[in-house]
N, C-alpha and C positions, 0 to 999 in steps of 0.2 A: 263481461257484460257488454263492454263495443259490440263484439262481435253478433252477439242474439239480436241487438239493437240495430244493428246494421241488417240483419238478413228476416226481420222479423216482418218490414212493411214492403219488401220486394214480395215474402213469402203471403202476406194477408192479400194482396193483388193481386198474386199470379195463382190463380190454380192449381198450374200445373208442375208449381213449387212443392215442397216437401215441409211438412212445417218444421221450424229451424229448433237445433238442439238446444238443447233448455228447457223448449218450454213443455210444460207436465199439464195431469190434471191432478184433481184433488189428493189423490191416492200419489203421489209423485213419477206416476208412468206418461211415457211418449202422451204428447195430447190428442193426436191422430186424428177423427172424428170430431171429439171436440172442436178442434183446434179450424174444420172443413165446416163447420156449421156457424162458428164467427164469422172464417171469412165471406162466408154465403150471406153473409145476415148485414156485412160491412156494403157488400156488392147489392144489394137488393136497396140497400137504403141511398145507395147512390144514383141506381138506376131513379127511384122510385123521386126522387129530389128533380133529375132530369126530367120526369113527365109531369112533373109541376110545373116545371119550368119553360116549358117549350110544349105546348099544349098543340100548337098550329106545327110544329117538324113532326109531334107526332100523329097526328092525321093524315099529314100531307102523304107519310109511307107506312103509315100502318103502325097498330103497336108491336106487333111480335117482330117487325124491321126496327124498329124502333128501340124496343129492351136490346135487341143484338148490337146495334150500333151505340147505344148509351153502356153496354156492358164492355165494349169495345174501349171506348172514351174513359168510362173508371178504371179500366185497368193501369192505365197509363198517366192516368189526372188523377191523384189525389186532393184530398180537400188543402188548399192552402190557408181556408180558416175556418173555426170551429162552428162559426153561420151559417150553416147552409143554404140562405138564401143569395150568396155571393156565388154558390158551387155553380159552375157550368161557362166562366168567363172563357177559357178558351176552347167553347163547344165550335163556336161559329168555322174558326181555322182550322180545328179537325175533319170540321165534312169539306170543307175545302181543297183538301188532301186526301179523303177517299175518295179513291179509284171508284169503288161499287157504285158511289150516289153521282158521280159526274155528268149521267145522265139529265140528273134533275139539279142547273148549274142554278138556280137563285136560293136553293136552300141555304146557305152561308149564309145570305142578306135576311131570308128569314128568322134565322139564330139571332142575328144582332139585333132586330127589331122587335122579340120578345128578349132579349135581355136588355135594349134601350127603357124596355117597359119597366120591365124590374127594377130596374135601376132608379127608374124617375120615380116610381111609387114609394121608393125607400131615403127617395132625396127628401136635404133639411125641408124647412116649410121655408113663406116669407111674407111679406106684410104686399098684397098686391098693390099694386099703380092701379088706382079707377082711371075712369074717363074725363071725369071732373077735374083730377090730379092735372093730368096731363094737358087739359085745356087751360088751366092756369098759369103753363109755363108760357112767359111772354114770348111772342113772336121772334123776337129777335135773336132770345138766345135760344130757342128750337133747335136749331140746326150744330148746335153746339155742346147740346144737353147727352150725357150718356146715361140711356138706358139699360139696364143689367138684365138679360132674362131669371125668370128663375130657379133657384137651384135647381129644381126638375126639368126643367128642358133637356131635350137629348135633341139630338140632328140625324139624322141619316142620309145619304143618297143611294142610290143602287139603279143597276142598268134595267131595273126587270119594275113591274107595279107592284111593289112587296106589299101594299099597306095592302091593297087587291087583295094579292094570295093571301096573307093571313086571313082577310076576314071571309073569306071565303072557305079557305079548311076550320073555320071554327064555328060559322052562322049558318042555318040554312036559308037565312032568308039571303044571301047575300050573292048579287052577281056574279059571273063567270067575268077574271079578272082579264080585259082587254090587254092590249100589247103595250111596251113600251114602259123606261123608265119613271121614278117616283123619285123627287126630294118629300122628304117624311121628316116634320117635328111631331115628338111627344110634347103632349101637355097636359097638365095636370090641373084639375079645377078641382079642389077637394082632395077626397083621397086615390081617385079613379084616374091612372094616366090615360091616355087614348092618341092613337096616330092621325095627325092631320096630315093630308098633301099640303104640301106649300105649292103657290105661286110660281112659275118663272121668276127668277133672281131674290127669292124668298130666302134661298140657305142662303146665298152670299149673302142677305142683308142680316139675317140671323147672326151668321158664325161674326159677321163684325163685330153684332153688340156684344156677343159673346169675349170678343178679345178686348173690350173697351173703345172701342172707337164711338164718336161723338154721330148722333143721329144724321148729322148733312153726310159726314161720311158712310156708313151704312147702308144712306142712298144712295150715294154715286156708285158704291160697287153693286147693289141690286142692280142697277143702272147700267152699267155696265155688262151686268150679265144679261139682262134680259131690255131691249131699249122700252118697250112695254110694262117697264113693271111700276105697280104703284103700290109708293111705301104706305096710304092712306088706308088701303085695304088689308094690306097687312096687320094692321099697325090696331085696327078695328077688331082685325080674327084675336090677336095675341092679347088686348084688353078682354075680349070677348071670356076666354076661357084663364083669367087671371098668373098670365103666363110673364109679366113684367114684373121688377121688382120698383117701390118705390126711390127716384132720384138719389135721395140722403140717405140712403140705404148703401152703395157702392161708397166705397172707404176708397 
């Protein structure tokens, strides 16, 4: 029994395997056919998970590029859980490593920014920070107070204007995406996440709150990053779209 079990999901992956001895069909013969129409049926459902999933990678090259290259990626990724809305975590480093797609270098950042998305649509929920909340914290301890994003926040950076490309291979109404890098949060108001550009010194101020650091800190490193930045306007976008978590909320 090791043995079938062992050569059973190399064989349901590979094609151009043999299906492994043991397994029969009803009548107790070789399952041959049978046997070429599961795993067809396994590969199709894999594919078919990828173009849910990554809606703007397949645009960007086509779908018939696109089934070849996601049939490419399941042959060698199996699901590592029975959810398939987790399947495709390590799409982004695959095209990273095909030679064929190198031409087109920000597809990688595209993968992770529709799986940033995913990700934050299926994050916990949490009790938002209003405006009112946070105008109540007395001046004094402002700069000391740590704000939590919420569990849906995702961060990204990339050298290229990913939030651009995306919406671009997936709107018509949307601009032809100019040059130059993107720091990108997801955020989540409801159930619908969506990609914001951030500001100069926006992710540094972000990934702070993110590690817990105390808001005068989070400023100084936006600060740092960008001598222009202001945490007020930030600070305005992330209430705006209920991306804070309540104070007494972070344990």
């Amino acid at each position: 029994m090791t043995g079938l079990v062992a050569d059973f999901l190399p064989a349901l992956r590979d094609a151009a395997r043999p299906a492994p001895d043991g397994v029969t069909d009803g009548a107790g013969r070789p399952a041959g056919r049978r046997f070429d129409v599961y795993r067809n049926n396994v590969a199709v459902s894999l594919i078919a998970a990828l173009e849910t999933g990554f809606p703007a990678l397949r645009s960007l090259i086509g779908p018939e590029n696109f089934r070849h290259v996601a049939r490419r990626f399941a042959a060698g990724h199996p699901p590592a859980s029975p959810l398939m809305m987790y399947y495709g975590q390590g799409f982004p480093a695959f095209l990273a490593k095909l030679g064929a797609l190198a031409h087109i270098p920000y597809l990688p950042d595209v993968a992770r920014l529709e799986l940033a998305l995913r990700d934050s649509y299926h994050a916990a929920d949490h009790v938002a920070l209003t405006p009112d909340a946070l105008a109540a914290i007395p001046p004094e301890r402002l700069e000391h107070t740590r704000l939590a994003p919420a569990p849906s926040v995702r961060l990204l950076r990339s050298d290229w204007p990913v939030s651009a490309i995306r919406a671009f291979a997936i709107r018509d109404d949307a601009p032809k995406p100019a040059g130059g890098g993107q720091d990108v949060a997801v955020l989540r108001r409801g159930f619908d996440p969506e990609p914001v550009t951030l500001p100069a010194g926006g992710h540094a101020f972000l990934r702070a709150l993110q590690a817990g650091e105390p808001l005068g800190k989070a400023t100084e490193l936006g600060a740092r990053a960008a001598p222009d930045f202001d945490p007020g306007a930030l600070l305005g976008l992330l209430l705006a779209h209920d991306a804070l978590c309540q104070p007494e909320e972070r344990q």
